[in-house]
C-alpha positions in Angstrom: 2.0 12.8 3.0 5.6 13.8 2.1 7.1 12.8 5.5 6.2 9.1 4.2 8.2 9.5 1.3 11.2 8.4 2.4 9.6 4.4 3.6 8.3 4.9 -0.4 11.8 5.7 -1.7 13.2 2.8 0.2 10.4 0.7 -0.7 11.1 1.2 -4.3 14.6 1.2 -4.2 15.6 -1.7 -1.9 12.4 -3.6 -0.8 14.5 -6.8 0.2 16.1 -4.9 3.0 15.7 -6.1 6.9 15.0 -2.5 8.2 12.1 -2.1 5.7 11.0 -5.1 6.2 10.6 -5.3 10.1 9.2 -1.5 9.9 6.6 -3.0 7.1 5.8 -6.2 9.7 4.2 -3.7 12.5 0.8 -3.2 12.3 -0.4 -0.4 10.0 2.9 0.7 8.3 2.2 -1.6 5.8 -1.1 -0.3 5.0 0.4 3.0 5.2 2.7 2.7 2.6 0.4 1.4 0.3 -1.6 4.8 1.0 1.5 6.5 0.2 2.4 4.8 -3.0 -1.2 5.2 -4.2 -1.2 8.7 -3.6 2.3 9.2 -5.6 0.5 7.1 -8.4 -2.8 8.9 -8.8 -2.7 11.6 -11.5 -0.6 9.0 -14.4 1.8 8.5 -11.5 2.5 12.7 -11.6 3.8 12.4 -7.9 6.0 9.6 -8.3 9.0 11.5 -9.2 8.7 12.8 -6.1 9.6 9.1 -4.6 11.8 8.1 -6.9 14.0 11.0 -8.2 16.6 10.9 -5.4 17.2 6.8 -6.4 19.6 5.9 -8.9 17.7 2.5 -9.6 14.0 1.5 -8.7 13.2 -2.1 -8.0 9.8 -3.8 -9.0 9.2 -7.0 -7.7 5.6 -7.2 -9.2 7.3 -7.0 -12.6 10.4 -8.9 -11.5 12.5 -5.8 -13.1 14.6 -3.3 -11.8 14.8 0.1 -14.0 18.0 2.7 -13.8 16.3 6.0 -12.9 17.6 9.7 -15.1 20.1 10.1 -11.7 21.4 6.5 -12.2 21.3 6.9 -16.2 24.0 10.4 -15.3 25.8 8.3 -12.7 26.9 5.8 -15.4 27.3 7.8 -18.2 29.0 10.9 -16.8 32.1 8.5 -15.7 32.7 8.0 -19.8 33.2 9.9 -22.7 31.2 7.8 -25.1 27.6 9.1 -24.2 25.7 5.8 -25.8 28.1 3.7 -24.2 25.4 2.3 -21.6 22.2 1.3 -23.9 20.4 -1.4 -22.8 19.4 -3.9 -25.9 15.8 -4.6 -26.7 16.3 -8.5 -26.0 12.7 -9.7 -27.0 13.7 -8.6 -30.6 16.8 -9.5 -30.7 15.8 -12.9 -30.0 12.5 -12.2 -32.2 15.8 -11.3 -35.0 17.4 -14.7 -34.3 14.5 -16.8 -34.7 13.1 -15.4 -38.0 17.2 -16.1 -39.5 18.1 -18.7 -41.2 20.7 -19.8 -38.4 21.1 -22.9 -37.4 20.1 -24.4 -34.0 23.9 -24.4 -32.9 24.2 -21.0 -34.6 21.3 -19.9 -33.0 
């Protein structure tokens, strides 16, 4: 199965591309990367590093989220001194934070 991986990498890092997408389009390479994916997930997904270690960002369209990977995390923060300079806010609680004050609705 490791030969697939790189389709799986691409997969999860860029699915939108042409190339992918006219390789997924012929008959059984589509079916054929879901194999692969399913076998990186069995196990709580112990595999999956596997596919997506080499990628700096993984893209999930299911989810409609894209998530920086420990490579893409380094990339970023290795170009700066401040280490926590790159933290992604929790934005359901910020807004949850908002709502509960005493703001008003321009304020807000």
């Amino acid at each position: 199965m490791m030969r697939e991986a790189p389709v799986a990498e691409s997969f999860k890092g860029l699915p939108k591309n042409n190339a992918l997408i006219k390789f997924l389009s012929e008959e059984g390479n589509k079916s054929l990367l879901l194999k692969t994916e399913n076998f990186y997930m069995q196990n709580n997904s112990k595999e999956m590093p596997k596919a997506t270690d080499p990628l700096f960002f993984i893209i999930d369209e299911k989810a409609n989220s894209i998530e920086l990977t420990e490579k893409g995390l380094d990339l970023i923060s290795d170009s700066v001194e401040d280490i926590s300079f790159f933290i992604l806010p929790d934005v359901g609680s910020k807004i949850a934070d908002i709502e509960k004050s005493e703001l008003s609705d321009r304020e807000s």
